[in-house]
Structures are given as structure tokens and as C-alpha cells.
C-alpha positions as CSV (number, residue, x, y, z in Angstrom):
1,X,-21.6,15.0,-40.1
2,X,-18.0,15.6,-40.6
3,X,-17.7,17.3,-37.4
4,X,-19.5,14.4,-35.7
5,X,-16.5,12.1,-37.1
6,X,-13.8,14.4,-36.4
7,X,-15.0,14.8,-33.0
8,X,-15.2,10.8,-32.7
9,X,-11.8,10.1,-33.7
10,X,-10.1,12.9,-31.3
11,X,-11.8,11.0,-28.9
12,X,-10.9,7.8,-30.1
13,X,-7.4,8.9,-30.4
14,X,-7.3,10.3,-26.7
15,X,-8.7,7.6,-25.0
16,X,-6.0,5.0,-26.8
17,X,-3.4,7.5,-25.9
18,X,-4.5,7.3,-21.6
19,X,-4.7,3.3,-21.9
20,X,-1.1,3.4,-24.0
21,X,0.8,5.4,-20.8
22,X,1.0,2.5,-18.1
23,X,4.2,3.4,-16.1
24,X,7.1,1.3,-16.0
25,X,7.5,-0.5,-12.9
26,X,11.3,-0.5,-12.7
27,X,13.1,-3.0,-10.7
28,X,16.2,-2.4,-8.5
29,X,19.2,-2.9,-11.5
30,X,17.2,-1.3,-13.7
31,X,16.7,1.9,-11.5
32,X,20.4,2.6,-10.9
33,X,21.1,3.0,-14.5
34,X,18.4,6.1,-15.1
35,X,17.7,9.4,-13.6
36,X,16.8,8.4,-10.2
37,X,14.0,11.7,-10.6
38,X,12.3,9.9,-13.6
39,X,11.4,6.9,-11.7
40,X,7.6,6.6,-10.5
41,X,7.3,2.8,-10.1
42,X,9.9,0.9,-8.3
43,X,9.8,-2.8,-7.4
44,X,12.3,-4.5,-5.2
45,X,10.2,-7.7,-5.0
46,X,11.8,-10.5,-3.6
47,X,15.4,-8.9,-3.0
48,X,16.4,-10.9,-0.4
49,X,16.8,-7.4,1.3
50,X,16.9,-7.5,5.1
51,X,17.1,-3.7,5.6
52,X,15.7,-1.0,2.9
53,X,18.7,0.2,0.7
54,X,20.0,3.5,1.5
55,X,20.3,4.8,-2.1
56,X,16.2,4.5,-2.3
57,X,16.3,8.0,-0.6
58,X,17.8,9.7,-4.2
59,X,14.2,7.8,-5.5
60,X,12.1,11.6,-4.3
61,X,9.1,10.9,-7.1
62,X,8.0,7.6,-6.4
63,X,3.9,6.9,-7.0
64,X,4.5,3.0,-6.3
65,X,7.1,1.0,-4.5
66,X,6.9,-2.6,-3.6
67,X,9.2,-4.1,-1.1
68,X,7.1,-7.4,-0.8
69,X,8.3,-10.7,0.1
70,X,12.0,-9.5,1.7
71,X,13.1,-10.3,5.1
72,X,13.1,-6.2,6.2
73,X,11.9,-5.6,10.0
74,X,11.7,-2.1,9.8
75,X,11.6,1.4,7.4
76,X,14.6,3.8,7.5
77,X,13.0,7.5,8.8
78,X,14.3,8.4,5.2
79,X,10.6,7.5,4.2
80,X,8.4,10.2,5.3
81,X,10.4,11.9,2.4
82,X,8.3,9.8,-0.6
83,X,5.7,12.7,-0.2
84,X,4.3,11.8,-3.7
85,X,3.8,8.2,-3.1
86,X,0.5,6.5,-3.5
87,X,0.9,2.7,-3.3
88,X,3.3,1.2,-0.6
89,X,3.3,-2.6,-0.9
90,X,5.3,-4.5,2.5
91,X,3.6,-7.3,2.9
92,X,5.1,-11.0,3.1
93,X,8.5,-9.0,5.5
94,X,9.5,-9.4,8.7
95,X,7.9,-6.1,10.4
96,X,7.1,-6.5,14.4
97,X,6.0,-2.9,14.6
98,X,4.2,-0.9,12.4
99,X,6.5,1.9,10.0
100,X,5.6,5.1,12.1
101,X,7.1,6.8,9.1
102,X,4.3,5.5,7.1
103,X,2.2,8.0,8.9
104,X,3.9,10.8,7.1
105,X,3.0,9.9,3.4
106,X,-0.2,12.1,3.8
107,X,-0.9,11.2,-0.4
108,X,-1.1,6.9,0.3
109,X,-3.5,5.7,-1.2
110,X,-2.8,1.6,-0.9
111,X,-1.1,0.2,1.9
112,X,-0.4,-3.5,1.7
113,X,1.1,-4.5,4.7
114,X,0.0,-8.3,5.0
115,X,1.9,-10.8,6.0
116,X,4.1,-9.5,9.1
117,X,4.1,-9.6,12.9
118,X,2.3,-6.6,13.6
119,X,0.8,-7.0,17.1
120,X,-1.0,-3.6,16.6
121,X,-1.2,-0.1,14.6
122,X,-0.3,3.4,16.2
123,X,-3.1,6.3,16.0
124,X,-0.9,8.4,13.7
125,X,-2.7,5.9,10.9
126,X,-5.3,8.5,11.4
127,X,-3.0,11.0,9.1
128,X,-3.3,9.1,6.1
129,X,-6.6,10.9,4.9
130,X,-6.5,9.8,1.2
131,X,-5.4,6.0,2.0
132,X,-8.6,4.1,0.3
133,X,-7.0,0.7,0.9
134,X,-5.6,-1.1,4.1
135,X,-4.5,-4.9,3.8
136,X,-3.6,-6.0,7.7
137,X,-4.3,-9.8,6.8
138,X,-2.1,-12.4,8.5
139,X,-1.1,-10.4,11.1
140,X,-1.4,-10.5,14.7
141,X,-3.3,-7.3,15.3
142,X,-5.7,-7.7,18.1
143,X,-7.1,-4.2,18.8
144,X,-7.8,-1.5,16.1
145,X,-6.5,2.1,16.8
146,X,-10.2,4.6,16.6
147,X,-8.0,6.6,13.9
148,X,-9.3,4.3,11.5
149,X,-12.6,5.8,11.7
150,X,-11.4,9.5,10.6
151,X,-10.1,8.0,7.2
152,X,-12.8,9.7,5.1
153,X,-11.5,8.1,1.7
154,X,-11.0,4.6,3.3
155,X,-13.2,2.0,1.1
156,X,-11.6,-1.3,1.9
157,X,-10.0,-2.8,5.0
158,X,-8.9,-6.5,4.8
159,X,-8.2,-8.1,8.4
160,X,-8.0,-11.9,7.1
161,X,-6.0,-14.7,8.4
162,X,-6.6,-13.5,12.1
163,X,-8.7,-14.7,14.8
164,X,-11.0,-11.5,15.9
165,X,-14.0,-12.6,17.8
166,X,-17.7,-11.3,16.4
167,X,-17.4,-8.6,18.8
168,X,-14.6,-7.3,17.2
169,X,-15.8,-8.2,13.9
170,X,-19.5,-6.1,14.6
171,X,-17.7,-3.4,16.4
172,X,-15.5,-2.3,13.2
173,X,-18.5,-2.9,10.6
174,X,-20.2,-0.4,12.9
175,X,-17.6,2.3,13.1
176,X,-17.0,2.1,9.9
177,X,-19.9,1.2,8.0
178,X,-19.0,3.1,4.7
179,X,-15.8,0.2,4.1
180,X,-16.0,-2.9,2.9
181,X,-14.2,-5.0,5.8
182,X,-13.0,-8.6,5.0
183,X,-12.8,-11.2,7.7
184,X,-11.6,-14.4,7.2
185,X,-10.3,-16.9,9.6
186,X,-6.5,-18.5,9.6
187,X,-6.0,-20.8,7.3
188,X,-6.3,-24.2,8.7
189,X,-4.7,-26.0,6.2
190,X,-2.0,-28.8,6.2
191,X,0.8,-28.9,3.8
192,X,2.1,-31.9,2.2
């Protein structure tokens, strides 16, 4: 019995202690004033940045970065260096072409690149073998690359906000029909 109660607290005790360790998501001041090598989670969020900072390169043990909602049109080469990252958020930027230096950050595993003026993807997207999530909404993709279809972890795709035709729509759900694709037409909506 005692054992039984031991056992249950260690347990107890061990799963409190995983829920406790959420990483700090540091944002850009608070970044410069620490070891650049303990930072995992960096947010430059609404930065009003136009190009990526320079001094992100010292950043080498990054997990998550967002760089949402900026006015960037493109990633420094410097990125195929944030081998250990796992969630890259650009969406809501001015991006025309898609980062080919995103195709180097063989351990992504979220890619949330909505919201730009991507006209299409290159095949290297075919690298990114553990990337289970791909937002491409509100862009103005109009052809797929077949790379797509040799993501073996891929589980979600979201193409929303974009006018692809049923035949585009049934060809994708039948190369890929292990992912949950999302289509949803352009917002027709009027402000006031």
C-alpha cells in the first residue's frame, strides 16, 4: 500500500514538474540582455521590422521564432543556420517569394507563413521531412509544388483565403489524403 502511494505521488510530482517548464517566449529587448545561447523562444511580433535583424544570427538555439505581423520581404541566408528550430511563424509580412532558406531547417515542424504575396512554393519544401504543419492561407499560390506529397509527418495543410478551383481542391485531397487540408474561400466581407 505504501508503495502504491509512493509511487502515486512521484508520479504526481513529475507530471506537475513537465506542465511547470513552459519556455519563455522572449521578446526582442528582453533577448539582448541574456545569453543569446539560452534563448529557445523569441518573439519579434509586430516590430515594425522591414528586414530581419542581423544580431538574430548570435540566436544559434532557437525552437520558436515569430516574426509575424512586420513589413519584412525576405529572410537573410543567415537562416539555414537555426538548425534546431521547430516553429517559424511569418505570416501577416510582406514576402513575394517564398524563404528558400527555409528549406534548410530540416527539424521545422510549424510553418506559418499566411498572410504574404507568395505566388507559389519552390520543390526544396520537399526537405522539410518533420514539418507536420503548413499555413499558406491568404496567399496567392496557384499551383502546389509535388514535394508536398513526400512530407511523411505532414498532418495539416491550410490553403484558405484563396480561390483554387475543385480541381485543385480534389487533386491535393488525393495526393495527400493522410492531411487534413482546409479550403476556404476569400473573405468577401465589407468593412465599415
Amino acid at each position: 500500500m505504501k508503495t502504491g502511494k509512493l509511487l502515486w505521488i512521484f508520479l504526481l510530482l513529475i507530471t506537475s514538474s513537465l506542465f511547470a517548464q513552459k519556455e519563455k517566449v522572449y521578446s526582442w529587448e528582453e533577448a539582448q540582455q541574456v545569453d543569446p545561447l539560452t534563448v529557445t523562444h523569441l518573439s519579434l511580433r509586430k516590430e515594425k521590422l522591414s528586414t530581419v535583424p542581423n544580431k538574430l544570427i548570435k540566436f544559434k538555439n532557437l525552437q520558436y521564432l515569430d516574426l509575424s505581423k512586420n513589413k519584412i520581404k525576405e529572410l537573410p541566408l543567415f537562416f539555414n543556420e537555426f538548425d534546431s528550430l521547430k516553429i517559424l511563424k511569418i505570416e501577416s509580412n510582406k514576402m513575394t517569394q517564398f524563404p528558400i532558406a527555409i528549406c534548410q531547417m530540416i527539424h521545422l515542424e510549424e510553418l506559418w507563413a499566411y498572410n504574404n504575396l507568395f505566388s507559389g512554393m519552390p520543390p526544396c519544401i520537399g526537405s522539410l521531412k518533420q514539418l507536420r504543419l503548413l499555413d499558406l492561407s491568404d496567399n496567392m499560390i496557384e499551383e502546389l509544388p509535388e514535394a508536398l506529397t513526400k512530407l511523411p509527418r505532414l498532418q495539416k495543410l491550410i490553403l484558405n483565403g484563396m480561390i483554387l478551383d475543385k480541381f485543385f481542391q480534389q487533386k491535393w485531397t488525393d495526393k495527400l489524403p493522410n492531411v487534413a487540408i482546409q479550403f476556404g474561400q476569400p473573405c468577401d466581407c465589407v468593412s465599415h
